[in-house]
N, CA, C and O atoms as a GROMACS GRO file, in nm:
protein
  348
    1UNK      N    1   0.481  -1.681   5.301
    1UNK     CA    2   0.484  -1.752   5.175
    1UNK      C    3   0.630  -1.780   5.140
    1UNK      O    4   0.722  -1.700   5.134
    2UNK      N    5   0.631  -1.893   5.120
    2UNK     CA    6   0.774  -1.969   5.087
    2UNK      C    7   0.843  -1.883   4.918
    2UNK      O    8   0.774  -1.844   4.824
    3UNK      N    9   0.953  -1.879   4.928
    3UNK     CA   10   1.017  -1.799   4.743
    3UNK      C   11   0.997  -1.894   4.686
    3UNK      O   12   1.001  -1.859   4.569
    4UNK      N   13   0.971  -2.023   4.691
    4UNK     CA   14   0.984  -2.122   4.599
    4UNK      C   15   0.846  -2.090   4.527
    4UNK      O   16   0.856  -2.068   4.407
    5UNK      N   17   0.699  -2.081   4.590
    5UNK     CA   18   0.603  -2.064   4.588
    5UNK      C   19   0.534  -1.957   4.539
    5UNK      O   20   0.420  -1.950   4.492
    6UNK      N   21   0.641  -1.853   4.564
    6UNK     CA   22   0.645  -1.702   4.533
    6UNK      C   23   0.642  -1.673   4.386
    6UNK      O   24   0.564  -1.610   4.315
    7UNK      N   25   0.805  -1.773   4.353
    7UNK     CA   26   0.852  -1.748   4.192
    7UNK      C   27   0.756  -1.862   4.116
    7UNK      O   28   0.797  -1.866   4.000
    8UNK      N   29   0.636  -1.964   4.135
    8UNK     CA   30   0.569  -2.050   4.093
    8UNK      C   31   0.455  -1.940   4.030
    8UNK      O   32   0.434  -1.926   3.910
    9UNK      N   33   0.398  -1.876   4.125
    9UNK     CA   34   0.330  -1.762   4.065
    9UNK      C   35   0.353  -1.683   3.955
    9UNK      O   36   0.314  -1.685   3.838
   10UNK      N   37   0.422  -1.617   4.014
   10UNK     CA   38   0.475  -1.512   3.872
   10UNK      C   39   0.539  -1.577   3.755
   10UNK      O   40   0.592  -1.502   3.674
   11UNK      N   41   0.543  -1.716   3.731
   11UNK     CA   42   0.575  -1.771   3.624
   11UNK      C   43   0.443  -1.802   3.536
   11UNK      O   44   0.433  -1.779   3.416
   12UNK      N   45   0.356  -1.852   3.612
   12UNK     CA   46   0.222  -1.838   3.596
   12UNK      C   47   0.095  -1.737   3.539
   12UNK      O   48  -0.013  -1.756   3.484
   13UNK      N   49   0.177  -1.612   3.587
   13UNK     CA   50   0.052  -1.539   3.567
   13UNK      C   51   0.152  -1.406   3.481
   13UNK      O   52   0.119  -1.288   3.470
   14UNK      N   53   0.276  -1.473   3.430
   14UNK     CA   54   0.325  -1.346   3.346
   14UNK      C   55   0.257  -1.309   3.156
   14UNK      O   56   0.215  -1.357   3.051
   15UNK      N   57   0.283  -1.222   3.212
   15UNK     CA   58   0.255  -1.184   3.025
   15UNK      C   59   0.200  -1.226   2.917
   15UNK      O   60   0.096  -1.227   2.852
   16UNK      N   61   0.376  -1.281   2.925
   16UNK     CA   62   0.387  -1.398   2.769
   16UNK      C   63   0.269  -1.492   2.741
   16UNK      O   64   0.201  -1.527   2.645
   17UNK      N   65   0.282  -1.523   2.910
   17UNK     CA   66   0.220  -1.706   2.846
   17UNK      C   67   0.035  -1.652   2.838
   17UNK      O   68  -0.027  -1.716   2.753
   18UNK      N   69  -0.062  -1.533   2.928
   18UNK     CA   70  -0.156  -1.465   2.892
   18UNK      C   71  -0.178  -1.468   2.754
   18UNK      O   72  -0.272  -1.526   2.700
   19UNK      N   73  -0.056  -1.381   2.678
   19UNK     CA   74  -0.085  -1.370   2.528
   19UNK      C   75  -0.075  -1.453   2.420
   19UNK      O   76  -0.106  -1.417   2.307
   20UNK      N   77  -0.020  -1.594   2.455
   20UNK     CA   78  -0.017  -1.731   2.396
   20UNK      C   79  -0.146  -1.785   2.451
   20UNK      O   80  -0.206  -1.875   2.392
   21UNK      N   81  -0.188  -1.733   2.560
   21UNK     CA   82  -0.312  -1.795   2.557
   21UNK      C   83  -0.411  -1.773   2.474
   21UNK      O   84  -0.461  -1.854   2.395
   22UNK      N   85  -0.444  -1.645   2.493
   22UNK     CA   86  -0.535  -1.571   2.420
   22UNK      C   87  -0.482  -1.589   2.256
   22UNK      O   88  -0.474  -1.712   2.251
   23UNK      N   89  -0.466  -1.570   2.204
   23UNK     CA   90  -0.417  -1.583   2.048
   23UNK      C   91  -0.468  -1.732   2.006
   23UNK      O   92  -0.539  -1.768   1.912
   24UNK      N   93  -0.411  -1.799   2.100
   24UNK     CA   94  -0.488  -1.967   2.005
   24UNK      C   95  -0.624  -1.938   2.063
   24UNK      O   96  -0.714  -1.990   1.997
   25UNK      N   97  -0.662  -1.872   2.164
   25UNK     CA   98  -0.814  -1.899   2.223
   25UNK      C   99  -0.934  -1.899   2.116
   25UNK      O  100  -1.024  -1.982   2.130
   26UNK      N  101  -0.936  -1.805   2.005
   26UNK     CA  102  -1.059  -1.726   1.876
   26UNK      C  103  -0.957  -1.705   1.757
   26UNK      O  104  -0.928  -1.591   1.723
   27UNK      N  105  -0.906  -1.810   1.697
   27UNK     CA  106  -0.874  -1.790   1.547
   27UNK      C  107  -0.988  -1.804   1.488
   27UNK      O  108  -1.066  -1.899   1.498
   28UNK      N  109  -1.002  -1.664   1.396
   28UNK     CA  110  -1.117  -1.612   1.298
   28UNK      C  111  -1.092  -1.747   1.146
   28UNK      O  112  -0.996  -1.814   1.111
   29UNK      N  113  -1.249  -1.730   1.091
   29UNK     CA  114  -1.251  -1.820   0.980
   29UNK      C  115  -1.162  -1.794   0.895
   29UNK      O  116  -1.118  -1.885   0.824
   30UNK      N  117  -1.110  -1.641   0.883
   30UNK     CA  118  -1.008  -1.642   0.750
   30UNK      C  119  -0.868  -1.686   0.761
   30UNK      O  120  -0.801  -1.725   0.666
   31UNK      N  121  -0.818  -1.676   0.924
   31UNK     CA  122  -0.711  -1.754   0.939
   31UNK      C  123  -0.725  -1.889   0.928
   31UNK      O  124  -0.617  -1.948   0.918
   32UNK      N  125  -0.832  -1.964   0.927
   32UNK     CA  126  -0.859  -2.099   0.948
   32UNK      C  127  -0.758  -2.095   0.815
   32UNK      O  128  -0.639  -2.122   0.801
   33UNK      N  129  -0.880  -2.040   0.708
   33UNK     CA  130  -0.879  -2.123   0.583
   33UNK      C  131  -0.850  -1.967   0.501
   33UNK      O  132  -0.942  -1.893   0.465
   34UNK      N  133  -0.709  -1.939   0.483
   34UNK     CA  134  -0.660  -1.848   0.391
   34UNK      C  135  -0.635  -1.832   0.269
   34UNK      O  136  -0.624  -1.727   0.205
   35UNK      N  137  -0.623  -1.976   0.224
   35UNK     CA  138  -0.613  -2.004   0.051
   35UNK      C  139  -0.754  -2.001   0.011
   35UNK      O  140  -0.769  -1.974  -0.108
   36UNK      N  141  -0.899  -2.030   0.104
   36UNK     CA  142  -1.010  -2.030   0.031
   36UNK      C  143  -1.048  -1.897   0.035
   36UNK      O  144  -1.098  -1.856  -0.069
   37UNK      N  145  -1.036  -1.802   0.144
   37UNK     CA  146  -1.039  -1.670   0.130
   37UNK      C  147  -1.013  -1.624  -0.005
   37UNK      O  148  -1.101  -1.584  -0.081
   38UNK      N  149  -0.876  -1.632  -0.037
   38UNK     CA  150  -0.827  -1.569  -0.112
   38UNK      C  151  -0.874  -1.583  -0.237
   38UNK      O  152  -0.884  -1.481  -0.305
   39UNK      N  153  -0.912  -1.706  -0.290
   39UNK     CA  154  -0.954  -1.725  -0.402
   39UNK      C  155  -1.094  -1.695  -0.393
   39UNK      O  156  -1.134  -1.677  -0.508
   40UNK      N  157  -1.216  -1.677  -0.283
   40UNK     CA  158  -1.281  -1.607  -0.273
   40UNK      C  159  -1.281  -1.452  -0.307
   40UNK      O  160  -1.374  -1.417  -0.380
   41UNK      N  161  -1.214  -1.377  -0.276
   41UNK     CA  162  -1.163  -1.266  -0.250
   41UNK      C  163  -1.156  -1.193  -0.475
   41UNK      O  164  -1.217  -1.115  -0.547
   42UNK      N  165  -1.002  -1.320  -0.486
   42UNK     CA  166  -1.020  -1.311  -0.662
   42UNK      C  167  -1.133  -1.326  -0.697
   42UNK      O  168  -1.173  -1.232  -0.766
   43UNK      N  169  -1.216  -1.417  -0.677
   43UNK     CA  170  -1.365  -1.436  -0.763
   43UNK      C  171  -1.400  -1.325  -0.794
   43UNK      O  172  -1.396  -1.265  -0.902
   44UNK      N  173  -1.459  -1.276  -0.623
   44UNK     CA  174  -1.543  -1.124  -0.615
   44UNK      C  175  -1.443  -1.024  -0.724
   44UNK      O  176  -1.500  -0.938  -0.791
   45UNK      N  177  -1.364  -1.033  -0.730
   45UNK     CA  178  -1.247  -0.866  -0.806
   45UNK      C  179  -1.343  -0.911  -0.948
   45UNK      O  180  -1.444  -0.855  -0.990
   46UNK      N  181  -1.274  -1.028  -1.001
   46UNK     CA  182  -1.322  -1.072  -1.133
   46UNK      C  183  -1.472  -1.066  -1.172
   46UNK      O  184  -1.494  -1.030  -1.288
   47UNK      N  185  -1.553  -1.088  -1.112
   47UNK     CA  186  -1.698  -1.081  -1.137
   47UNK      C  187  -1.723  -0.951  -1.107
   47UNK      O  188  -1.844  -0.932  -1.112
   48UNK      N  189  -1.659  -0.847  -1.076
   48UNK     CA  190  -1.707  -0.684  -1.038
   48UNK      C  191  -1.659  -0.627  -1.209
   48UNK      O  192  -1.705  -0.555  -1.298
   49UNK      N  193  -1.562  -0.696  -1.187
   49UNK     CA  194  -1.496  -0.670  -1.357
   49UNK      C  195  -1.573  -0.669  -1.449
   49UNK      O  196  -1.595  -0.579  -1.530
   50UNK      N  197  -1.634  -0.806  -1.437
   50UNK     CA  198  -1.691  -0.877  -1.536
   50UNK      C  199  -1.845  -0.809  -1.597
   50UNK      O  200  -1.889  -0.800  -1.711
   51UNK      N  201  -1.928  -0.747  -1.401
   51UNK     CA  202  -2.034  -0.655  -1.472
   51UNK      C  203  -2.003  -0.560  -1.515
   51UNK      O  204  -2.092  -0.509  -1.584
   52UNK      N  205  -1.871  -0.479  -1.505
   52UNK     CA  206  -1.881  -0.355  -1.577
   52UNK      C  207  -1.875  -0.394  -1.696
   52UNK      O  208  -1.972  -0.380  -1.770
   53UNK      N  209  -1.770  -0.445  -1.735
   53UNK     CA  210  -1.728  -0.469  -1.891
   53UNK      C  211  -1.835  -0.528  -1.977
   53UNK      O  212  -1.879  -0.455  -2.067
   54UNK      N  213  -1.897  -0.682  -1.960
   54UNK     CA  214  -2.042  -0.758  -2.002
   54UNK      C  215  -2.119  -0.662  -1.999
   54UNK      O  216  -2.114  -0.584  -1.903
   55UNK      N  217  -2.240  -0.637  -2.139
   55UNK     CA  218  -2.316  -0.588  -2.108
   55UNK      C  219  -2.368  -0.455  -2.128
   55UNK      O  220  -2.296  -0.367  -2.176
   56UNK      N  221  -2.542  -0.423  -2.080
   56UNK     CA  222  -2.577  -0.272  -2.088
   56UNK      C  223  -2.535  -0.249  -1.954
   56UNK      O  224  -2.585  -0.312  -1.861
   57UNK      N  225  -2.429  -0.147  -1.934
   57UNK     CA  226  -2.405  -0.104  -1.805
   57UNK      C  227  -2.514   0.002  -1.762
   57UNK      O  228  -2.544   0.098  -1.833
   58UNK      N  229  -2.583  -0.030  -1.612
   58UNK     CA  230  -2.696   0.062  -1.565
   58UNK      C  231  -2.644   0.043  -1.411
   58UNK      O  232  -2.597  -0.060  -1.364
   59UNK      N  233  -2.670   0.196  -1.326
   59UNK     CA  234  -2.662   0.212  -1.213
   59UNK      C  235  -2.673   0.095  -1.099
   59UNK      O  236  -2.584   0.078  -1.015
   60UNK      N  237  -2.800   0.010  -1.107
   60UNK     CA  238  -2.766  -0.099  -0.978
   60UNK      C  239  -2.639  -0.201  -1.030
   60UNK      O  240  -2.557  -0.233  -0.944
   61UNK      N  241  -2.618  -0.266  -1.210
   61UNK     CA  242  -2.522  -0.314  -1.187
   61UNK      C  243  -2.374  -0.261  -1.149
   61UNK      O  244  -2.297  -0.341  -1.097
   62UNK      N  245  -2.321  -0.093  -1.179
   62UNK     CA  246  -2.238  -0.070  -1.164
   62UNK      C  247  -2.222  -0.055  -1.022
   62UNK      O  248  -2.105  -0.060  -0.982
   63UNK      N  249  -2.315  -0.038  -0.934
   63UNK     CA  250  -2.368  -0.022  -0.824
   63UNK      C  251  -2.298  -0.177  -0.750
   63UNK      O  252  -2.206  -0.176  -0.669
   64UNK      N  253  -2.366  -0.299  -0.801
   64UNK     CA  254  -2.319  -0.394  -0.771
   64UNK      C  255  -2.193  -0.474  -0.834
   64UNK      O  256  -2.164  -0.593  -0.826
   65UNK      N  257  -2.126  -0.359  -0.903
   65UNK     CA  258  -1.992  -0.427  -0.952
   65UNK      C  259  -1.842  -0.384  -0.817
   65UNK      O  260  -1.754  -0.448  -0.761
   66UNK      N  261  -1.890  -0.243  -0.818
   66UNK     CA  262  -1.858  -0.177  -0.687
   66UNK      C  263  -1.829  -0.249  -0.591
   66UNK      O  264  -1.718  -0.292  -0.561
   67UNK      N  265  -1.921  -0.264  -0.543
   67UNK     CA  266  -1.926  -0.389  -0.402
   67UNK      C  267  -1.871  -0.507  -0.377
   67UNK      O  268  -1.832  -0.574  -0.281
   68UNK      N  269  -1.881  -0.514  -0.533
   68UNK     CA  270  -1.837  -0.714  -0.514
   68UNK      C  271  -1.651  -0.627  -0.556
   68UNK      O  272  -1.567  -0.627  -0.466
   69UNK      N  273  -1.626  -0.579  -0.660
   69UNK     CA  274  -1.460  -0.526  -0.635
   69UNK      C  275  -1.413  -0.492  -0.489
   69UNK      O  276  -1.305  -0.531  -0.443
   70UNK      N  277  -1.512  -0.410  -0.416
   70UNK     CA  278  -1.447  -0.367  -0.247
   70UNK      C  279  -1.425  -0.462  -0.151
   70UNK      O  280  -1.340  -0.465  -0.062
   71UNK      N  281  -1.535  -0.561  -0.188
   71UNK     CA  282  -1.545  -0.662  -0.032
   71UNK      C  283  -1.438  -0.766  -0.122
   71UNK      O  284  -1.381  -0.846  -0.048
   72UNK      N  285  -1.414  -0.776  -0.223
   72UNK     CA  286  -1.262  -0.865  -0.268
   72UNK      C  287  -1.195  -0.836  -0.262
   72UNK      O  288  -1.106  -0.921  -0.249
   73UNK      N  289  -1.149  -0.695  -0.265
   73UNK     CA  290  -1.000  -0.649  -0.245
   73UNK      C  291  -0.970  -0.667  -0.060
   73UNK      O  292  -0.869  -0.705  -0.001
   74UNK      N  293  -1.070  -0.633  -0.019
   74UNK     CA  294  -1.084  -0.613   0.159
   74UNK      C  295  -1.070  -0.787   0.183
   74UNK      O  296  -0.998  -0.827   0.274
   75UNK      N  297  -1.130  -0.866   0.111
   75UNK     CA  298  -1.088  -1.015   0.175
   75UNK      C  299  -0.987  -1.093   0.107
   75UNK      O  300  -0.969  -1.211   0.136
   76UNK      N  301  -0.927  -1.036   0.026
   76UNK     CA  302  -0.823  -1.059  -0.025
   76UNK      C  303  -0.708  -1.024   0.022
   76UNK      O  304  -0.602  -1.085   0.015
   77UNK      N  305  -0.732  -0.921   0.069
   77UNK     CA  306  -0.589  -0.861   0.180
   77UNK      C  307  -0.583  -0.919   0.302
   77UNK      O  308  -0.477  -0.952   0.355
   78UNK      N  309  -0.712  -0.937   0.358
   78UNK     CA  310  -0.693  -0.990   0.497
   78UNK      C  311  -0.642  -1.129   0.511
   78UNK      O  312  -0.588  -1.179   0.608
   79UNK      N  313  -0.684  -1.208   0.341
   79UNK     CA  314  -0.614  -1.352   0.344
   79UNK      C  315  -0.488  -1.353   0.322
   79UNK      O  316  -0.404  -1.433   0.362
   80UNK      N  317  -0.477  -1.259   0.255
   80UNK     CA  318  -0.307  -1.253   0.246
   80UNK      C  319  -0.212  -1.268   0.342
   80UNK      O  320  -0.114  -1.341   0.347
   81UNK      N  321  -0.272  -1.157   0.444
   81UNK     CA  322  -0.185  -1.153   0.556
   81UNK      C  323  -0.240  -1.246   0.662
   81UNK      O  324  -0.202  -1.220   0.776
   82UNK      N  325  -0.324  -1.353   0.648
   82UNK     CA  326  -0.326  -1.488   0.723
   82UNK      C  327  -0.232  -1.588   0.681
   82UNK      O  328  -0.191  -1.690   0.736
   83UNK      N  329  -0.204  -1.523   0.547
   83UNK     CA  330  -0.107  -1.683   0.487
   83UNK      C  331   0.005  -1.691   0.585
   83UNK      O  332   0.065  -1.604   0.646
   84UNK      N  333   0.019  -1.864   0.582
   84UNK     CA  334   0.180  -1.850   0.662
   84UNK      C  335   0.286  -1.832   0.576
   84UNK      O  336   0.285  -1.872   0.460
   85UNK      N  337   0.401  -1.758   0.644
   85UNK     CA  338   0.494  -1.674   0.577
   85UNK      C  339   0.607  -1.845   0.535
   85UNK      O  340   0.624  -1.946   0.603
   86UNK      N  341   0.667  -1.800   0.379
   86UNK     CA  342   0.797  -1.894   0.439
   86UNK      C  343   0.908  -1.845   0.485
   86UNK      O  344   0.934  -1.725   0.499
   87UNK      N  345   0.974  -1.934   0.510
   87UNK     CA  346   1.140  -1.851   0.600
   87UNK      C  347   1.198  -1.895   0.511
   87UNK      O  348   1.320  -1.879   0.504
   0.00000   0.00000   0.00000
């Protein structure tokens, strides 16, 4: 095998360019779209708020105020850190 042919390979099949592959290959929906996340994310906080405070408070709603506060704070963070950064 010729070096010319040799070093064609291993330029090919190094590392870097594997992990540039893979990375654009499955960007997830929240990287798509990180500003709708996020304001998704606020809704849920605010409406968890909103059943405790509104209202006769009873076990399934506090139950379901819970939930909707956890899964907003949890998709609210993850949009966060999809946003692109500025320099």
């Amino acid at each position: 095998m010729s070096t010319g042919k040799h070093k064609r390979k291993t330029v090919n099949h190094s590392n870097q360019n594997k992990i540039l592959k893979n990375a654009n290959k499955h960007p997830g929906v929240i990287s798509r779209y990180p500003q709708l996340f996020l304001f998704i994310g606020m809704l849920l906080i605010v409406t968890g708020i909103c059943l405790i405070t509104i209202g006769i408070p009873n076990n399934a709603k506090l139950g379901l105020a819970m939930l909707s506060i956890f899964f907003g704070i949890t998709t609210a963070i993850f949009a966060n850190s999809a946003l692109p950064k500025k320099q």
